[in-house]
C-alpha positions as CSV (number, residue, x, y, z in Angstrom):
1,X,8.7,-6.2,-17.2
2,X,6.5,-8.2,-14.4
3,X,3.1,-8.9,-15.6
4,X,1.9,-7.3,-12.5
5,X,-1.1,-9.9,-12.8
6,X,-2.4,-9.4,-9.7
7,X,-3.6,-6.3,-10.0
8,X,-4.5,-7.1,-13.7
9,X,-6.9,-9.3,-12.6
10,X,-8.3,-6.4,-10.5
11,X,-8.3,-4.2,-13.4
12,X,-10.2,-6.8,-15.2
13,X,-12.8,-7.1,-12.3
14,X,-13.9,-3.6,-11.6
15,X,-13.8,-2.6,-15.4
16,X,-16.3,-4.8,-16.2
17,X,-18.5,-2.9,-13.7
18,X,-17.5,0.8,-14.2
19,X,-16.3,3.0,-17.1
20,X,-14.3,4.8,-14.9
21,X,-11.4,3.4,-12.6
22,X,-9.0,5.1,-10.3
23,X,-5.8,3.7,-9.9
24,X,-3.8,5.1,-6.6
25,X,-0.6,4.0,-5.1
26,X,3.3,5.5,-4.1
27,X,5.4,7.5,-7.3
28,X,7.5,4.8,-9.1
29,X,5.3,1.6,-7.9
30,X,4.3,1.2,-11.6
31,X,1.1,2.3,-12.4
32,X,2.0,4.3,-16.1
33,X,3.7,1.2,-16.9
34,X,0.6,-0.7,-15.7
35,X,-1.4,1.5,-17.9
36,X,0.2,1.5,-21.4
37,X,2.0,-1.8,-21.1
38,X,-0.4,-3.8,-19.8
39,X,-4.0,-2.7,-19.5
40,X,-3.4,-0.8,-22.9
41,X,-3.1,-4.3,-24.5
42,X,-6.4,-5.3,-24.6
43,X,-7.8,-2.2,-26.1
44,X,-7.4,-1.4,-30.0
45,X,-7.3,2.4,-29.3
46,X,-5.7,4.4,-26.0
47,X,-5.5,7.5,-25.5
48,X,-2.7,8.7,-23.3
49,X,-2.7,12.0,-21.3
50,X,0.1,13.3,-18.9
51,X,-0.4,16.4,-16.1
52,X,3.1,16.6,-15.8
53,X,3.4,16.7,-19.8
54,X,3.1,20.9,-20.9
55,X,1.9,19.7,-24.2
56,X,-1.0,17.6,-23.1
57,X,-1.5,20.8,-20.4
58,X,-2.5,22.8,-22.9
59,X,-4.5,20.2,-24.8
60,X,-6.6,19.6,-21.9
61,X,-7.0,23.1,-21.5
62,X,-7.9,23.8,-24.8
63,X,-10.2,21.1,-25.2
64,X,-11.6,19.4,-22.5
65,X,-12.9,16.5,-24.5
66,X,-9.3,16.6,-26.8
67,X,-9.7,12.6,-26.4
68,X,-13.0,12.4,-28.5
69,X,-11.2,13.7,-31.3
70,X,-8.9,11.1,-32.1
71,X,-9.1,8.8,-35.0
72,X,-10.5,5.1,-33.7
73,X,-9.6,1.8,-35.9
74,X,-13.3,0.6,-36.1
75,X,-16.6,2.5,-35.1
76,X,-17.3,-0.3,-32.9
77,X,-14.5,0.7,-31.0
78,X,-14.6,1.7,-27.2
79,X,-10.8,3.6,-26.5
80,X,-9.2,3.6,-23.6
81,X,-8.4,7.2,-22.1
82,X,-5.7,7.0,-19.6
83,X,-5.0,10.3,-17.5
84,X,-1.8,10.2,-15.4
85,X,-1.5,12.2,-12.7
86,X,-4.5,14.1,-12.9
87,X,-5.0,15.4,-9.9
88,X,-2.8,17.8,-9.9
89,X,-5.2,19.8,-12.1
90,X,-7.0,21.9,-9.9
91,X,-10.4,21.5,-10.8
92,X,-9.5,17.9,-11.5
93,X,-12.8,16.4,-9.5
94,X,-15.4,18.6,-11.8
95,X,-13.3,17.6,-14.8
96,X,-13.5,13.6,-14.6
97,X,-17.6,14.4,-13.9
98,X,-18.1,16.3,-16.7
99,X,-16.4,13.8,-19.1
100,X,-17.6,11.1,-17.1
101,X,-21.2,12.3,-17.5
102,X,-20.7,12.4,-21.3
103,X,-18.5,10.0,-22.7
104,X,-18.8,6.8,-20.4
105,X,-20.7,4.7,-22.4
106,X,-18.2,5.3,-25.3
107,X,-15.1,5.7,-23.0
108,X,-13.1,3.2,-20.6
109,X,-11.3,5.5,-18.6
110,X,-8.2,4.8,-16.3
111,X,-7.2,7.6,-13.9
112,X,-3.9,7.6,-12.2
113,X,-2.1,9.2,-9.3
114,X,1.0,9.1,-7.5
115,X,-0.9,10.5,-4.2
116,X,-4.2,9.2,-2.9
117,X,-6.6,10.3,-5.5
118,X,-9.2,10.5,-2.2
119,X,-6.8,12.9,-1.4
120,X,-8.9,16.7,0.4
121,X,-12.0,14.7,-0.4
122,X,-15.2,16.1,1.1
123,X,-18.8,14.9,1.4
124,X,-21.0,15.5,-1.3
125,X,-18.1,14.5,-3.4
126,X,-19.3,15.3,-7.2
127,X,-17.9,11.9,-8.2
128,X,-19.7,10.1,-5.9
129,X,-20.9,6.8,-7.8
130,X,-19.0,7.7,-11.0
131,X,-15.9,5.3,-10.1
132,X,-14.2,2.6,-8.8
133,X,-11.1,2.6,-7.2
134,X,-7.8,-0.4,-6.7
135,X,-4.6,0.4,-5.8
136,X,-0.4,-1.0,-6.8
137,X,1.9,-1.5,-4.8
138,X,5.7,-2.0,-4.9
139,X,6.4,-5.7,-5.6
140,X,6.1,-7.8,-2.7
141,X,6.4,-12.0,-1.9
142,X,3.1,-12.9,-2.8
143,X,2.8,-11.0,-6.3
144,X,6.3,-12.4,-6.9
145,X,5.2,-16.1,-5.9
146,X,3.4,-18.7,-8.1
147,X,1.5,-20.0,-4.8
148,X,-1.1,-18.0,-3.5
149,X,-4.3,-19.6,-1.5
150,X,-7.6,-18.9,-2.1
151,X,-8.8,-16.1,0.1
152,X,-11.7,-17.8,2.1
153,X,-9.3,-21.0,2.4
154,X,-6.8,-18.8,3.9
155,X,-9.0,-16.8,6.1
156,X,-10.5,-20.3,7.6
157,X,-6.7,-22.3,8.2
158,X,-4.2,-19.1,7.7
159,X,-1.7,-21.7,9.6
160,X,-2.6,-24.9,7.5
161,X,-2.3,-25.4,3.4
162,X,1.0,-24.2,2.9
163,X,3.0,-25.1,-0.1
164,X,6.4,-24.4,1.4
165,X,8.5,-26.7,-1.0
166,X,7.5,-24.1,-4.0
167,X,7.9,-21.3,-1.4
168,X,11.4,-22.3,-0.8
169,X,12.2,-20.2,-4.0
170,X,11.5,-17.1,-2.6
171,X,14.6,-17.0,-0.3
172,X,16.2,-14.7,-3.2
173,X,13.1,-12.4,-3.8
174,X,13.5,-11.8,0.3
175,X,16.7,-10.6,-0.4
176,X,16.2,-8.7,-2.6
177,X,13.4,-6.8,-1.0
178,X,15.1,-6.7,2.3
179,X,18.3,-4.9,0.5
180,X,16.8,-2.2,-1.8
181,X,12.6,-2.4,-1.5
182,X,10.1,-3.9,-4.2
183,X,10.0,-0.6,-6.0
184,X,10.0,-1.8,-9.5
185,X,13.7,0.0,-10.7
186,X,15.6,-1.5,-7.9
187,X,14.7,-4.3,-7.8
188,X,15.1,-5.1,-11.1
189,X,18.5,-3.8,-11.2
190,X,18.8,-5.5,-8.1
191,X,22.0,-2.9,-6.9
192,X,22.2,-1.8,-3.6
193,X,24.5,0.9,-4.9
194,X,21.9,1.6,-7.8
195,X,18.9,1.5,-4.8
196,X,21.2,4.5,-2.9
197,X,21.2,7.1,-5.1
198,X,17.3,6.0,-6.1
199,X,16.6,6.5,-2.5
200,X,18.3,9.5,-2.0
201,X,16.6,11.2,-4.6
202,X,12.8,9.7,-3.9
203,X,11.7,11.3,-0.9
204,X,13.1,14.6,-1.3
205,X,11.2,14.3,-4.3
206,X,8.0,14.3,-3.4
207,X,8.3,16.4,-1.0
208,X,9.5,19.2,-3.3
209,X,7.4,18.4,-5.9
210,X,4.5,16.8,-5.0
211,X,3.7,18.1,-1.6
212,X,4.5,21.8,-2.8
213,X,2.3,20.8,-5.6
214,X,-0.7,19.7,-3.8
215,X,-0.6,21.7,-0.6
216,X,0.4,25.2,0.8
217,X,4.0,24.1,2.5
218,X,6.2,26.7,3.1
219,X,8.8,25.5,5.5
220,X,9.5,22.6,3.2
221,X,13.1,21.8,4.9
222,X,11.1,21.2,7.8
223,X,9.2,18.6,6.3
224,X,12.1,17.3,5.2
225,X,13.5,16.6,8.4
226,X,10.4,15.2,9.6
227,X,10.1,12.8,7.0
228,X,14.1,11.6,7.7
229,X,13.3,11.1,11.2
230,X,10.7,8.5,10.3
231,X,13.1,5.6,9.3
232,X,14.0,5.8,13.3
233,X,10.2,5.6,14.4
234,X,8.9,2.5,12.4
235,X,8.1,-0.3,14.7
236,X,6.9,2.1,18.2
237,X,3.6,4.3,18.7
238,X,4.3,7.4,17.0
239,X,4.1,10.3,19.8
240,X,3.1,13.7,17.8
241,X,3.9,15.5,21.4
242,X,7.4,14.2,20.8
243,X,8.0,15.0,17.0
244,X,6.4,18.7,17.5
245,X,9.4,19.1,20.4
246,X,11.9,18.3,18.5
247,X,11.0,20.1,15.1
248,X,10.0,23.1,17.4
249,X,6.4,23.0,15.8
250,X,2.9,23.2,16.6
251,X,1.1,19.8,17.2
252,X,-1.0,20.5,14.4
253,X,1.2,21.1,12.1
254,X,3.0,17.9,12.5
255,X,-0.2,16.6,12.5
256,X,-1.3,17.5,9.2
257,X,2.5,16.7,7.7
258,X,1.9,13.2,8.9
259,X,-1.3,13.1,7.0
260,X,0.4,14.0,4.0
261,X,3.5,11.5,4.3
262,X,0.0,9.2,4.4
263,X,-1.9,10.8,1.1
264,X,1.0,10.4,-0.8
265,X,2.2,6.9,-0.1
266,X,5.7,8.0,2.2
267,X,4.6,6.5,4.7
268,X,1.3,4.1,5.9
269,X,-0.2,4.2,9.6
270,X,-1.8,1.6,11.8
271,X,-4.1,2.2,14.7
272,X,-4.5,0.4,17.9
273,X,-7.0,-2.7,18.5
274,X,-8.9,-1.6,21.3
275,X,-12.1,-3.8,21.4
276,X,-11.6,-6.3,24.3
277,X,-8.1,-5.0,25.4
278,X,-7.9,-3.9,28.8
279,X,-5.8,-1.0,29.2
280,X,-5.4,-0.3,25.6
281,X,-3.1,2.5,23.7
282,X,-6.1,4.3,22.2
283,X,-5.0,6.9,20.1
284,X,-1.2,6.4,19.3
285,X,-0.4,5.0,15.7
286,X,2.0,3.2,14.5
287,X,4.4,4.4,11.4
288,X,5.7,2.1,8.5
289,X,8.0,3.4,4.5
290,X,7.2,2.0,2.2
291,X,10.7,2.1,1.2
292,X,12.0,0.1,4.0
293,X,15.5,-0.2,3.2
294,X,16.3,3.3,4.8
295,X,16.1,1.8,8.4
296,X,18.5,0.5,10.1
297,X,17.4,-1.4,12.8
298,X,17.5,-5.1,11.6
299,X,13.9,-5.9,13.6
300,X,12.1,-2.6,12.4
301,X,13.4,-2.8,9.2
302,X,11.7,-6.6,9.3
303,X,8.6,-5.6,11.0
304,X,8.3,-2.8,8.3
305,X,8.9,-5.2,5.2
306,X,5.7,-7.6,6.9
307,X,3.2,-4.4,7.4
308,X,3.7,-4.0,3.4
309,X,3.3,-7.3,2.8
310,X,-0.2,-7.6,5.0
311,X,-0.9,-4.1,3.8
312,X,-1.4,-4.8,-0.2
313,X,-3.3,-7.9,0.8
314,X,-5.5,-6.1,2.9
315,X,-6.3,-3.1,0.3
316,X,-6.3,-6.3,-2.4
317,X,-9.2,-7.6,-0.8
318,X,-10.8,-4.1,0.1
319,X,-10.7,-3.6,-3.5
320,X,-12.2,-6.3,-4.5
321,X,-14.8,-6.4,-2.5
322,X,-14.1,-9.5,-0.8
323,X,-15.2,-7.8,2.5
324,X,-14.6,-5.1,4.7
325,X,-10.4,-5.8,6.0
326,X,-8.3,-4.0,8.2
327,X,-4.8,-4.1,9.6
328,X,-4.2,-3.2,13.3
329,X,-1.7,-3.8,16.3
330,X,-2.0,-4.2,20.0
331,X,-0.2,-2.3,22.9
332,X,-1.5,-2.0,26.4
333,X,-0.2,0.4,28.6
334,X,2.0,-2.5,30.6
335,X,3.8,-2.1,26.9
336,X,2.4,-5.9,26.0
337,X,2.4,-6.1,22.5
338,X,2.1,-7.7,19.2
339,X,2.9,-5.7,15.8
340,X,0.2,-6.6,14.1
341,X,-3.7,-8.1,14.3
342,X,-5.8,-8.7,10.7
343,X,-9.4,-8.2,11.2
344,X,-12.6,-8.7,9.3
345,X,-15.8,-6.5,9.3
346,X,-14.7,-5.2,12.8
347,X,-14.0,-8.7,14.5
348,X,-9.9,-10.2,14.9
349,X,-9.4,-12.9,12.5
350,X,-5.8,-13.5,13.0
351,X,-2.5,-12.3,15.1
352,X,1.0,-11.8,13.3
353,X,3.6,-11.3,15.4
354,X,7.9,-10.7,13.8
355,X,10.4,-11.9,14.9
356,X,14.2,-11.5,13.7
357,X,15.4,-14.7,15.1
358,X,13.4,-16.0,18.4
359,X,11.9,-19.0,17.4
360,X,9.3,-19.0,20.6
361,X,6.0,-17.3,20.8
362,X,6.3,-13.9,22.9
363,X,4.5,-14.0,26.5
364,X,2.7,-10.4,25.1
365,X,1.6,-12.9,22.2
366,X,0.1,-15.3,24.4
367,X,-1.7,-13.1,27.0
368,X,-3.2,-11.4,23.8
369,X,-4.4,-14.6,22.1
370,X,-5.9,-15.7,25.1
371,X,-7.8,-12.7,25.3
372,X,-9.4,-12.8,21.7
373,X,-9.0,-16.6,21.1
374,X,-8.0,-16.4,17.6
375,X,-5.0,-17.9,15.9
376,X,-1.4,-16.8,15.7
377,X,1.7,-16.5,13.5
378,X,5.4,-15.3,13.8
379,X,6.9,-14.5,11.0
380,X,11.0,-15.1,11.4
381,X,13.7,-14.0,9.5
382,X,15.7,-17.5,10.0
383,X,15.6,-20.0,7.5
384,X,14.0,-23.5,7.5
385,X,12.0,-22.7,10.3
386,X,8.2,-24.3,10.7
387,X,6.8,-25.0,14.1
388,X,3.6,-24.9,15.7
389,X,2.7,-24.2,19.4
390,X,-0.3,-24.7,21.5
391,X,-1.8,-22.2,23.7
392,X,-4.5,-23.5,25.8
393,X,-7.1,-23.8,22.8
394,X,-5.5,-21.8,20.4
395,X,-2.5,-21.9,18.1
396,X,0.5,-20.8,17.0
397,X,2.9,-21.5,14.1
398,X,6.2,-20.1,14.2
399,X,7.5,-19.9,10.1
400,X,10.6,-18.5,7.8
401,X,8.1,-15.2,6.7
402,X,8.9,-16.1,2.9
403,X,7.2,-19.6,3.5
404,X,4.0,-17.8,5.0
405,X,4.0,-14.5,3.5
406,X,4.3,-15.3,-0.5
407,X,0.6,-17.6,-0.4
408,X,-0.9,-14.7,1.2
409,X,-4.3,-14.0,-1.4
């Protein structure tokens, strides 16, 4: 089992501040195992309740406080109550702020989800203030790595301090993620044959399960189609015009479907960098699985397994309220651009461009850089690879992504 210590240390963080944490992220990225195998260690008493478990169903039903009757090994005691999955109980939101409301100075709580527990909310939420909120991820480089930088260090020289002699190790752990994802199961078993039939199974999944669950879908073999188009559009603005063609829907209705694939961690969406761009794409996103391996294409599969990478280091951060972070890309409508641009409270902080094999920095990447003056960094699939270019004032280092990507904070 990893030790997942990452997001242990977040754990650590905001439950120190809050009675009540929410813990959101993609089915099968580890969160029960989080829960009772990890957090549950440092508590004396834990409760455990499942949605999905018809006993406990009824228990909660029964008795909404059925935690506060269990036996506690001192009366100095504060259990831990962790809820799985409870938001598939419909009146969910009311339920955590009634027990919240009474039990949270004698309660930690842990709520979990496999779909954004944000998920429908509205203003005026009733749990406003009650929570706190991280999220897990699959495994990626930099949780699997011993080498990660200090954020502010990073953010000040993200092309300087890297310790790529220990990094060197990770050649096997980009393997591995490259052939069957950092979802915990296969990549322990480490199988592509294994990661085929997991695959096969995990998307139709959650569509028939938890998308039925959660919202009224009636054409679910639609959805499903839509969804297995998606490996196809990772890497390119995503035209909704396009996809409502050739499902033979209305706009809004792919529309809405894409916004699910979001809630419930299928897929993840980037928006255009506009400030300062002439000509910019304004409103087309970008689309990226979370379960990579299903595409093909060797350079979208690549660009795809760096957005994950930057993504949980972004929502890291987020989370622990090291700042306000976002992860964007640039296109103008010359079709200049570069997959990806980090920014920080609204203003670019860094460019990341991928590259399968091209060891020189893009023209697109250099027009762009000169326009926002801020440094630069392509990720390459090659080996052994570290250069650095100049570009006027500016620069660029050109790096094997394991090298780079596994000191990310």
């Amino acid at each position: 089992m990893y030790k997942r210590s990452l997001y242990k240390k977040l754990w650590d963080q905001l439950s120190a501040d809050k009675s009540m944490v929410m813990l959101a992220g993609p089915r099968q990225s580890g969160k029960t195992t989080f829960a009772r195998d990890i957090v549950a260690q440092d508590y004396s008493d834990v409760v455990y309740f499942n949605w999905d478990l018809a006993s406990d169903k009824r228990k909660l039903i029964s008795d909404p406080a059925f935690f506060s009757k269990e036996p506690r090994s001192s009366l100095k005691s504060r259990p831990l109550v962790i809820l799985d999955e409870i938001h598939k109980y419909r009146d969910w939101k009311n339920y955590l702020k009634g027990i919240y409301d009474q039990f949270h100075k004698e309660y930690q709580f842990l709520v979990t989800g496999s779909g954004r527990l944000e998920f429908s909310r509205k203003a005026g939420d009733s749990l406003a203030g009650r929570f706190l909120k991280f999220h897990i991820f699959p495994l990626t480089l930099a949780e699997l790595s011993s080498i990660r930088r200090d954020l502010r260090e990073f953010l000040a020289h993200p092309l300087e301090g890297l310790d790529t002699a220990s990094a060197k190790g990770m050649a096997e752990a980009f393997h591995s993620l490259w052939e069957v994802s950092g979802f915990p199961e296969p990549f322990t078993k480490g199988r592509k044959a294994f990661w085929s039939t997991w695959a096969a199974a995990y998307g139709q999944q959650i569509v028939r399960d938890d998308l039925k669950t959660m919202a009224d879908i009636r054409s679910l073999d639609v959805v499903e189609t839509l969804f297995a188009m998606m490996p196809t559009r990772v890497g390119s603005p995503l035209s909704m015009n396009n996809l409502a063609g050739n499902l033979q829907v209305a706009f809004d209705t792919v529309k809405s479907w894409l916004l699910l694939f979001d809630a419930f961690y299928l897929t993840f969406r980037l928006s255009p960098w506009t400030t300062k761009i002439s000509r910019s794409i304004l409103k087309e996103k970008k689309v990226y699985l979370f379960n990579f391996p299903v595409i093909e294409d060797p350079g979208a599969r690549f660009e795809n397994l760096v957005a994950v990478e930057l993504l949980r280091a972004v929502e890291a951060w987020n989370d622990q309220g090291a700042g306000k972070f976002s992860l964007h890309y640039l296109r103008n409508k010359e079709k200049q651009e570069v997959d990806f641009l980090l920014a920080e409270n609204n203003r670019p902080v860094l460019l990341v461009e991928t590259k399968v094999s091209a060891e020189v920095p893009a023209a697109s990447l250099l027009t762009f850089q000169n326009v926002l003056n801020i440094p630069a960094v392509v990720l390459v699939k090659n080996q052994g690879v570290k250069k650095f270019f100049k570009n006027g004032r500016n620069n660029i280092l050109v790096i094997t992504s394991y090298n780079w990507l596994s000191s990310l904070p």
